[in-house]
C-alpha positions as CSV (number, residue, x, y, z in Angstrom):
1,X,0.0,0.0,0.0
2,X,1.1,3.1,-0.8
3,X,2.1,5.7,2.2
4,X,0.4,8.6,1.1
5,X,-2.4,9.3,-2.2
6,X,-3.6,12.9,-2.2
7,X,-6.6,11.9,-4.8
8,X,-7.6,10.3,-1.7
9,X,-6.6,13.3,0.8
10,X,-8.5,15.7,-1.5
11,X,-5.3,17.5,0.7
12,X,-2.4,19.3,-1.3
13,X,-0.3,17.2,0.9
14,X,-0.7,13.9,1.1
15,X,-1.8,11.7,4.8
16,X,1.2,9.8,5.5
17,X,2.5,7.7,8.2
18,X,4.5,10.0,9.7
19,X,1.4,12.5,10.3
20,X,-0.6,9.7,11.8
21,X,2.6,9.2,13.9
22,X,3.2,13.0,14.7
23,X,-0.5,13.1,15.7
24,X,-1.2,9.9,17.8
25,X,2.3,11.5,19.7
26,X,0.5,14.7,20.3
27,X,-2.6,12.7,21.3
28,X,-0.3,10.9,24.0
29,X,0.9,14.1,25.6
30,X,-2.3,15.3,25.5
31,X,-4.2,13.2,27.6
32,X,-0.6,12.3,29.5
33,X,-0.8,14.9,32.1
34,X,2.3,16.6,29.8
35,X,-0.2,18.9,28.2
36,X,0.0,20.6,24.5
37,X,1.7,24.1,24.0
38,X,-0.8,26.3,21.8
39,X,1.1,25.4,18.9
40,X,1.1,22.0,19.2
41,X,-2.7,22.2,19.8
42,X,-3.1,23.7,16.6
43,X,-0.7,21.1,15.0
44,X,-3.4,18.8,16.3
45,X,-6.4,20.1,15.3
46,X,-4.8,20.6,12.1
47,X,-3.5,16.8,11.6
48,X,-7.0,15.3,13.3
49,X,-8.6,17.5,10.5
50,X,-6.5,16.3,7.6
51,X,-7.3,12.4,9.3
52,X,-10.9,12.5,9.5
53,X,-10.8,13.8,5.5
54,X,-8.8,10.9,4.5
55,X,-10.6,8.5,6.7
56,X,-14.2,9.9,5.2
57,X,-12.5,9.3,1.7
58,X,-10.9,5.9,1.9
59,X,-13.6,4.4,4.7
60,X,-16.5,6.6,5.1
61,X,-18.7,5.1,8.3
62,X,-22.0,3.7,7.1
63,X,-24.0,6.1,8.7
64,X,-27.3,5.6,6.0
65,X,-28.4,2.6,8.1
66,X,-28.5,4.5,10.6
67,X,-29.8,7.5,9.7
68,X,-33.0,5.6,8.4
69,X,-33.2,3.8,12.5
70,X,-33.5,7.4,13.6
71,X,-36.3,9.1,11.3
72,X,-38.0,5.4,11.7
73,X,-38.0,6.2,15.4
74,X,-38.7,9.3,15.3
75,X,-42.0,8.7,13.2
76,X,-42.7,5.7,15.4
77,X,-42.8,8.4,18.8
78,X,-45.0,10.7,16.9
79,X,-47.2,7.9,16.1
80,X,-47.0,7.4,19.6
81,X,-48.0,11.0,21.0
82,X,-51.0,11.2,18.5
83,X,-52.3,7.9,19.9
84,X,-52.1,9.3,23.4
């Protein structure tokens, strides 16, 4: 597998290992008790961004299934309230 595609980033730079490794790293000192600088924050938010586009590209969650449980529900309460 390659390391990086950008036609799958949709990014002018590609996702790489070493961003996923840069950004689980910041994750770690994050929620280590070592804390973030406000650049480093940024860096993250930045990265997790970048992530979540590739990750929606290459493996988008299959949210329709459940987006159809939901509005079925939803209906099914209103049914529900009228009959009451």
């Amino acid at each position: 597998m390659p390391a990086a595609d950008t036609r799958l980033s949709g990014d002018k730079e590609p996702w790489t290992k070493e961003k996923n490794d840069r950004r689980c790293d910041l994750i770690e000192r994050k929620h280590g008790g070592g804390g973030l600088t406000p650049a480093e924050a940024l860096e993250l938010a930045r990265l997790q961004e970048q992530m979540l586009r590739y990750r929606d590209r290459v493996a988008p969650l299959p949210l329709e299934h459940a987006r159809q449980l939901h509005q079925d529900l939803l209906e099914k309460a209103a049914r529900g309230r009228a009959d009451a």
